[in-house]
C-alpha positions as CSV (number, residue, x, y, z in Angstrom):
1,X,0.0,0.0,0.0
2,X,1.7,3.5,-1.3
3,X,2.6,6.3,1.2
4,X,1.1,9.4,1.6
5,X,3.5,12.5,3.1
6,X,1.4,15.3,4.4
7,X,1.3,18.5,5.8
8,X,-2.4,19.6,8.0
9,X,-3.8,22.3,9.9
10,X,-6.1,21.1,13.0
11,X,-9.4,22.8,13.7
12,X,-7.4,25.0,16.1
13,X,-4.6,26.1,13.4
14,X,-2.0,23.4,14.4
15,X,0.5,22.5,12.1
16,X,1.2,18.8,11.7
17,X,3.4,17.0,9.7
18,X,3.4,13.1,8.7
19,X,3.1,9.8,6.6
20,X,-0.3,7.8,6.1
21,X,-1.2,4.6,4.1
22,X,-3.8,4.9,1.8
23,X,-4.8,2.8,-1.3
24,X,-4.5,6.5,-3.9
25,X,-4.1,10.1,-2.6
26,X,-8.0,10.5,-3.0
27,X,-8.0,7.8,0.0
28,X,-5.1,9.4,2.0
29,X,-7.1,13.2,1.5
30,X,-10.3,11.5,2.4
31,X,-8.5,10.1,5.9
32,X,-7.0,13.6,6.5
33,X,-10.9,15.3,6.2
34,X,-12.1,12.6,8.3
35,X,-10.4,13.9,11.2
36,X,-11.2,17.8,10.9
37,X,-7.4,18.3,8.9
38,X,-7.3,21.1,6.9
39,X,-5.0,19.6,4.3
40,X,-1.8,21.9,2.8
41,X,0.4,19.5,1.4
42,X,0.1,16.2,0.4
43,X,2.4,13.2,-1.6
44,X,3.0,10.0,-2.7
45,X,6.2,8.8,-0.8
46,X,8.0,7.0,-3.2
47,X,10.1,3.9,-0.9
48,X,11.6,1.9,-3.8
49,X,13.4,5.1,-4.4
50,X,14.2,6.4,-1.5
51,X,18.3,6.8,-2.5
52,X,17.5,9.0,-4.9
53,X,15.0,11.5,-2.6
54,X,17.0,14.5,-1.8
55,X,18.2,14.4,-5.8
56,X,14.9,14.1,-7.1
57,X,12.9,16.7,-4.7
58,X,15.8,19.2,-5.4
59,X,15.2,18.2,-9.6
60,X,11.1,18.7,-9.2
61,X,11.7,22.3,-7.5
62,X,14.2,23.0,-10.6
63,X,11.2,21.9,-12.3
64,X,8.8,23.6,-11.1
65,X,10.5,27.0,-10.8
66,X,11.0,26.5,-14.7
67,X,7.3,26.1,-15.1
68,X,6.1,29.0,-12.9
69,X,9.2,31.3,-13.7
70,X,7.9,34.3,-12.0
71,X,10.1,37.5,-12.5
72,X,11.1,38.9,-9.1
73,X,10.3,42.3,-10.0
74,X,6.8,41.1,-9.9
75,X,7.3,39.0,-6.5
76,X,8.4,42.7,-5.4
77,X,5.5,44.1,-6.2
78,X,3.1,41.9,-5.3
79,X,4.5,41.5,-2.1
80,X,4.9,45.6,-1.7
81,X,1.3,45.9,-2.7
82,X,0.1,43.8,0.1
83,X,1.8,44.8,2.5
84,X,0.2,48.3,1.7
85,X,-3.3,47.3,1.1
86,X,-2.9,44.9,4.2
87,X,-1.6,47.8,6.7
88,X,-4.7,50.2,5.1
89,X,-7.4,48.2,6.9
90,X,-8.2,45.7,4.0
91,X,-8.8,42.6,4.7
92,X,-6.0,39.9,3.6
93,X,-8.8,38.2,1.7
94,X,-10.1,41.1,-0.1
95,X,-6.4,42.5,-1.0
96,X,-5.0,38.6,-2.1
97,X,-9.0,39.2,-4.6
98,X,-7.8,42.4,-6.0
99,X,-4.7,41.5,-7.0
100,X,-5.1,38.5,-8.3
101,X,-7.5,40.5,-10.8
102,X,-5.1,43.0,-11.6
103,X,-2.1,41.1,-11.9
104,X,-0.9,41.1,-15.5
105,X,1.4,37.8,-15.5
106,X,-0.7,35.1,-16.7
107,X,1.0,32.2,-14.6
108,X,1.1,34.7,-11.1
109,X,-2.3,35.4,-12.0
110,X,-3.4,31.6,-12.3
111,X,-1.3,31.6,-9.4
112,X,-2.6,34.8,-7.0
113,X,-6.1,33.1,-8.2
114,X,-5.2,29.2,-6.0
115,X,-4.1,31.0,-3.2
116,X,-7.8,33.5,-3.2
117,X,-9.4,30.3,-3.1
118,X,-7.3,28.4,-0.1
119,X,-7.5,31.4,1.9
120,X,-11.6,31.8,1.0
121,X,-11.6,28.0,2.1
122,X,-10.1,28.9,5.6
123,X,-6.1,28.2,5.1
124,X,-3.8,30.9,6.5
125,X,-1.5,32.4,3.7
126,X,1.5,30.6,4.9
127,X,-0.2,27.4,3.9
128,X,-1.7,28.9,0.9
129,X,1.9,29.9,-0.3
130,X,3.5,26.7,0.6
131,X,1.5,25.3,-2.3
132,X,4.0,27.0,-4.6
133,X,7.3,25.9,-3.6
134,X,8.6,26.4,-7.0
135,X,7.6,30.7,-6.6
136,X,7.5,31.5,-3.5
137,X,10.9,30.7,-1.5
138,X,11.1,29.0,2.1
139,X,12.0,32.1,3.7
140,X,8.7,33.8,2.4
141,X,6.8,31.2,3.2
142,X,8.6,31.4,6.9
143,X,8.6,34.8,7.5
144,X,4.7,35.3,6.6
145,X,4.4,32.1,9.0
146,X,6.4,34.3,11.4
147,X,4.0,37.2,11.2
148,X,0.6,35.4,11.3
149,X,1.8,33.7,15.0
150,X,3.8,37.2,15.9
151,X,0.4,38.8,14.7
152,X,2.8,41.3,13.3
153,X,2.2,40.1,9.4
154,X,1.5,43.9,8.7
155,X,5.3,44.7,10.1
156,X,6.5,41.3,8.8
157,X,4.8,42.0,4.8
158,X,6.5,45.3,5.0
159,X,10.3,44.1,5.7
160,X,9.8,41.0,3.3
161,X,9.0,43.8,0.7
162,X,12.0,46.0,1.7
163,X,13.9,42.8,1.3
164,X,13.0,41.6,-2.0
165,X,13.7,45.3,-3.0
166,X,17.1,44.9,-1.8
167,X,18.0,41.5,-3.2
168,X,16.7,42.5,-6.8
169,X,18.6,45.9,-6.6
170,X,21.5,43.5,-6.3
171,X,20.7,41.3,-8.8
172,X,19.7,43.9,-11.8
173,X,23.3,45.6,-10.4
174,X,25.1,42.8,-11.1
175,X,23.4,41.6,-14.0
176,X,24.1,44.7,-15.9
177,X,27.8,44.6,-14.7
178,X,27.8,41.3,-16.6
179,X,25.5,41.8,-19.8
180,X,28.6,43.2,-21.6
181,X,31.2,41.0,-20.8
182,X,28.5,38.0,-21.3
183,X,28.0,39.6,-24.7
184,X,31.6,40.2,-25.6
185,X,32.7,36.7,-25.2
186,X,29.7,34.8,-26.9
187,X,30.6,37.1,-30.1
188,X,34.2,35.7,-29.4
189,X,33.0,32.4,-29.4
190,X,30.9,33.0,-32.2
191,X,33.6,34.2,-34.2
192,X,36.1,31.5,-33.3
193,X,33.1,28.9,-34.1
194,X,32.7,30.5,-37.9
195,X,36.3,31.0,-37.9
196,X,37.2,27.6,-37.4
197,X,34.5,25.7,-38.9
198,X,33.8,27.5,-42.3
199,X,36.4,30.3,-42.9
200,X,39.7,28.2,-42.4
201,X,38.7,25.3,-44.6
202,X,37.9,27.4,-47.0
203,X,41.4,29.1,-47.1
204,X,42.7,25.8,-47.1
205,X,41.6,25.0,-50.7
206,X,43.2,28.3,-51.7
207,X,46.6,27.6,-49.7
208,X,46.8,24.0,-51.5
209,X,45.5,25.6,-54.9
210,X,48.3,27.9,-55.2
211,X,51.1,25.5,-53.2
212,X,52.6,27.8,-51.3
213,X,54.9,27.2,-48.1
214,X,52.5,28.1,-45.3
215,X,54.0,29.9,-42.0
216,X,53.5,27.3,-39.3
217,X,50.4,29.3,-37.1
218,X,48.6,28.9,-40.0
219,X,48.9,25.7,-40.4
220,X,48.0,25.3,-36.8
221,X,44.5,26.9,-37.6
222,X,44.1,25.3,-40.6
223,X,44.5,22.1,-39.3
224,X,42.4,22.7,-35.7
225,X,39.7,24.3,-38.6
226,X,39.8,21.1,-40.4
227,X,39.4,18.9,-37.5
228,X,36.6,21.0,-36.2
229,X,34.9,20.4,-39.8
230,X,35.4,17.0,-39.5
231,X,33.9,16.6,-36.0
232,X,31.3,19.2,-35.8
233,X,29.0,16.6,-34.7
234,X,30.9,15.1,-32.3
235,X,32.1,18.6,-30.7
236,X,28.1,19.4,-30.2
237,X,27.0,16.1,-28.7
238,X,30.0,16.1,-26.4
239,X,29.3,19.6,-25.4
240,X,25.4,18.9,-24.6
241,X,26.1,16.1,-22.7
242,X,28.8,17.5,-20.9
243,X,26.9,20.7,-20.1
244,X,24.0,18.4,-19.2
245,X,26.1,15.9,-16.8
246,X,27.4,18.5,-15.1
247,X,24.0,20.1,-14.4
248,X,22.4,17.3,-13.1
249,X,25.8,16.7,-10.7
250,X,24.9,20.1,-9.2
251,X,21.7,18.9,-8.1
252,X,23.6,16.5,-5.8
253,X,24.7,17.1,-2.5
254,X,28.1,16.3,-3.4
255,X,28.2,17.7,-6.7
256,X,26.9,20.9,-5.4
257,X,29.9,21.2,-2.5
258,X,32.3,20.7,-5.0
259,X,30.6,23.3,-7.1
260,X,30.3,25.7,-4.6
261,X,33.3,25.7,-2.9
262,X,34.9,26.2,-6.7
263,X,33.2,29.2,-6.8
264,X,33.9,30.9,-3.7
265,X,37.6,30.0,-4.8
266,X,37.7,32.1,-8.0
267,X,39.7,35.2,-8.3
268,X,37.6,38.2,-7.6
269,X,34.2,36.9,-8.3
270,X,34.6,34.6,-5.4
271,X,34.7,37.5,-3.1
272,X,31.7,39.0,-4.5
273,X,30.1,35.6,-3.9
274,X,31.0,35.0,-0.3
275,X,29.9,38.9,0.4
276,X,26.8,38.3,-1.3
277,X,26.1,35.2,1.0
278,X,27.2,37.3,4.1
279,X,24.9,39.9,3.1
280,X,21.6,37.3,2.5
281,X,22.6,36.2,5.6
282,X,22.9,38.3,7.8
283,X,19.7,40.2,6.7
284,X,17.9,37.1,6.7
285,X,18.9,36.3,10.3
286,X,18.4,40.0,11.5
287,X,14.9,40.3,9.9
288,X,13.7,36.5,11.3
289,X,15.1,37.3,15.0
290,X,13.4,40.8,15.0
291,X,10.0,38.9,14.0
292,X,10.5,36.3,16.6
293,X,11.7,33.5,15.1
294,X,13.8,31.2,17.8
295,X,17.3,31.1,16.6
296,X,17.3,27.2,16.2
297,X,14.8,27.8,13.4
298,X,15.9,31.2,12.2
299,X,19.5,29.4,11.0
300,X,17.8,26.6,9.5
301,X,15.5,29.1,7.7
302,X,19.2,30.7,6.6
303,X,20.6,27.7,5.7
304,X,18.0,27.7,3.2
305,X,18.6,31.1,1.5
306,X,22.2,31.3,1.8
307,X,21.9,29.0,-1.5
308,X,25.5,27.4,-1.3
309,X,26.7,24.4,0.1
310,X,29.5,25.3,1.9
311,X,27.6,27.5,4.0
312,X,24.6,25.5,4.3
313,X,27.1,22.6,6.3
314,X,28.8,25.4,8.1
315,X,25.6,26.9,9.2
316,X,24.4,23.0,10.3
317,X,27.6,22.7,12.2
318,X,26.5,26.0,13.8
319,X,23.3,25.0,15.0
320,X,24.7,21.6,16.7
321,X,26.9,23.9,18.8
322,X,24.3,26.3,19.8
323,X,21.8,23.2,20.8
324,X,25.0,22.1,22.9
325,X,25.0,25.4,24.7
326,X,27.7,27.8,22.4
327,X,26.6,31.7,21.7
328,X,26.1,32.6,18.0
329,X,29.2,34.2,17.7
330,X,31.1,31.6,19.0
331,X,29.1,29.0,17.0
332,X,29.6,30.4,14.1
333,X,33.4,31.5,14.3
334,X,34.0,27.9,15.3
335,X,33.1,26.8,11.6
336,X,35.9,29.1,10.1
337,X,33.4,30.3,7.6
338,X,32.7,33.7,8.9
339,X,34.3,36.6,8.8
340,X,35.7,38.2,12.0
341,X,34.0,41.9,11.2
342,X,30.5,39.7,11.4
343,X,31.3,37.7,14.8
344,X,32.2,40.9,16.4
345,X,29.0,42.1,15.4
346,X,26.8,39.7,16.5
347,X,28.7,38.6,20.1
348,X,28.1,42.5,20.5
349,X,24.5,41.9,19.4
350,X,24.1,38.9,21.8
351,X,25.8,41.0,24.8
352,X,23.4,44.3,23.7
353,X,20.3,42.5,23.2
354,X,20.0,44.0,19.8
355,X,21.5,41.2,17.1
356,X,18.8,41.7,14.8
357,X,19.8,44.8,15.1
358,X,23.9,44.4,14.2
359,X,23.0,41.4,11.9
360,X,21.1,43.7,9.5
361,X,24.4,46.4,10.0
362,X,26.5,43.8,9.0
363,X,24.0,43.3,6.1
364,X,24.2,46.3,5.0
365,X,28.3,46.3,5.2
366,X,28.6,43.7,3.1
367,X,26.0,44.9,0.8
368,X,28.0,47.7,-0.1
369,X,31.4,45.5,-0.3
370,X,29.3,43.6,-3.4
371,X,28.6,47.0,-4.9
372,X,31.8,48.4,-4.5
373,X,33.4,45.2,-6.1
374,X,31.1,45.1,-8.6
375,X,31.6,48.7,-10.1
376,X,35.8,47.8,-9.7
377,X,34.9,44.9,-11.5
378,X,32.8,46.8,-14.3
379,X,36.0,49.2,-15.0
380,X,38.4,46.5,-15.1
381,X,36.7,43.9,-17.0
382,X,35.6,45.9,-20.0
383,X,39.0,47.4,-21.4
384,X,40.3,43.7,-20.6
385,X,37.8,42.4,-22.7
386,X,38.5,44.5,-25.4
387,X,42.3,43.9,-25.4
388,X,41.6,40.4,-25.1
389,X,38.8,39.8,-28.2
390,X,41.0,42.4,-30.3
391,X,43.9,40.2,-29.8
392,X,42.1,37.1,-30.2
393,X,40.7,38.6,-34.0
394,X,44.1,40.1,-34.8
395,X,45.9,37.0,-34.6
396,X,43.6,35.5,-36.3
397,X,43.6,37.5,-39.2
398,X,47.1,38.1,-39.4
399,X,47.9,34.2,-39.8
400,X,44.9,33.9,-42.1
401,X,46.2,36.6,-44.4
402,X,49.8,36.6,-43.5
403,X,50.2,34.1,-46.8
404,X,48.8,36.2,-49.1
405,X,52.2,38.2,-49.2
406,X,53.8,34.9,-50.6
407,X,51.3,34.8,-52.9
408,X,53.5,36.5,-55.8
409,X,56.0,33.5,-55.4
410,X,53.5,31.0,-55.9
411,X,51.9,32.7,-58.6
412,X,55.6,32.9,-60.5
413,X,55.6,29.3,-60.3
414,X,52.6,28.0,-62.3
């Protein structure tokens, strides 16, 4: 008999969480209703293949993020607007109704639509957003979850919207800082591709037409051209597979330490990385500890968002040192992951009383670090670019060309 992993509401707003046998999921919903459950969440547990559960939950959110790609600008401002229309007087019903009939994206609309109807049928929003893993994140879900026990979901809808503002200031900063170079080398490639594949062969039949001693860098790209021509089928396949292989290796847990802790070891970009984390992180941690999340389930909520393994272990290791009685500052420095400017912080924080406080400073320090790096970045990167695709293009053409000034010998000769 298959089963069922589900997540309820009792009659007196409980959450529960747990497995039940049933013959089909209708069975398994109709067992839950029985006993006064307000389903939220419900699956077939699939035992024959357990071994592959953490892969294949983590490859149906990729999936489902891909289906319900919702831009965050308009996360942003859906989440702005209700906050607003929440913290006027209207009623979280009435505002979820009026913007799910003036939203504009098709799939949020669909989407803004489900949620009108759980929360009509008597789920809190928490529950109605947890329906969506794949568009709303875990530390939405939380932090609205936050606010509705808090009853501060007006203050809490209001940070998550200053927030999201934040985060996708960042992101359209650093996504214009890398449009151009992004740009720059896929015409390189490009140009190498046509180069190598169709040009060079070309000047091949010429070169052996006219039997002229070629300079020996020509002959190197006449030879890689010809080889390219010859295998342009292979190259491709490889390439796809190789691309694809390496995707699916970053959905393990393995696959994406390894991946991750590459990254954070790059020249440069690996310090805007690790200051990006530290900035999510910290304002993360300050925003769920000033909403009254216990700090147990503030860092797991963190190790959620920080969105890279390295950190996601050290904040794990973290949490197993608080539970056996370390400070945060002491847990954390104690995983060699952190920064001292951000343990001094937060041990302040924790002698204080004000953490959330200093955690969101240290956001906010490290948020401009990224900027600052970025805009260093943007000045260096672009005349390096430059120098390096002109260079690229020169040789090129100077050891495509370079035989046509032995041309006159072999012409003598016929």
């Amino acid at each position: 008999m298959p089963t069922f992993e589900y997540i309820v509401r009792t009659q007196d707003g409980k959450r529960l969480e747990g497995k039940i046998d049933a013959n089909n999921i209708n069975a398994a919903n109709e067992k839950l209703t029985e006993k006064k459950y307000t389903v939220v969440k419900l699956n077939e547990n699939e035992v024959a293949f357990d071994f592959l559960g953490p892969f294949l939950d983590r490859l149906n959110l990729e999936m489902e993020k891909l289906k319900n790609r919702i831009p965050l600008a308009t996360l942003v401002f859906f989440t702005r607007q209700l906050s607003t229309m929440f913290s006027a007087g209207l009623t979280l019903e009435k505002s979820i109704f009026f913007l799910s009939q003036e939203e504009k994206n098709k799939k949020f609309k669909k989407i803004l639509g489900d949620i009108d109807k759980s929360i009509k049928s008597g789920m809190l929003l928490s529950d109605s957003l947890e329906r969506h893993p794949g568009v709303f994140s875990n530390l939405f879900i939380s932090m609205v979850r936050a606010g509705e026990v808090s009853g501060k979901l007006s203050e809490t809808l209001e940070e998550l919207a200053q927030y999201l503002e934040t985060v996708e200031e960042t992101q359209r900063k650093v996504k214009s800082a890398m449009y151009y170079p992004v740009f720059i080398i896929g015409f390189l490639v490009v140009t190498l591709f046509i180069t190598f594949t169709f040009l060079i062969p070309s000047f091949s039949n010429v070169y052996d037409e006219l039997g002229t001693e070629l300079p020996y860098y020509t002959v190197l790209m006449v030879d890689i051209g010809e080889w390219f021509q010859g295998n342009l089928i292979f190259v491709t396949l490889t390439s796809f597979i190789s691309i694809g292989s390496i995707w699916f290796a970053t959905l393990t847990d393995r696959g994406r330490l390894i991946k991750d802790r590459f990254l954070l070891n790059i020249p440069i970009f690996g310090k805007i990385i690790k200051d990006n984390i530290l900035s999510k992180f910290s304002k993360t941690f300050g925003i769920l500890v000033n909403a009254g999340v216990p700090i147990i389930d503030t860092l797991d909520l963190v190790r959620r968002v920080v969105d890279n393994r390295v950190y996601e272990l050290a904040v794990e290791e973290a949490c197993t040192n608080i539970e056996n009685g370390a400070s945060i500052s002491q847990a954390l420095k104690n995983t060699s992951e952190f920064p001292s400017v951000m343990i001094q912080l937060l041990s302040t924080g924790e002698e204080t009383g004000e953490i959330d406080t200093l955690a969101l400073k240290a956001s906010e320090f490290y948020t401009k670090q990224v900027n600052a790096s970025v805009d260093r970045l943007t000045s260096i990167i672009e005349p390096a670019l430059i120098i390096l695709v002109g260079g690229v293009i020169g040789v090129i053409i100077v050891a495509t060309y370079l035989p046509i000034f032995h041309f006159g010998d072999a012409i003598s000769n016929f």
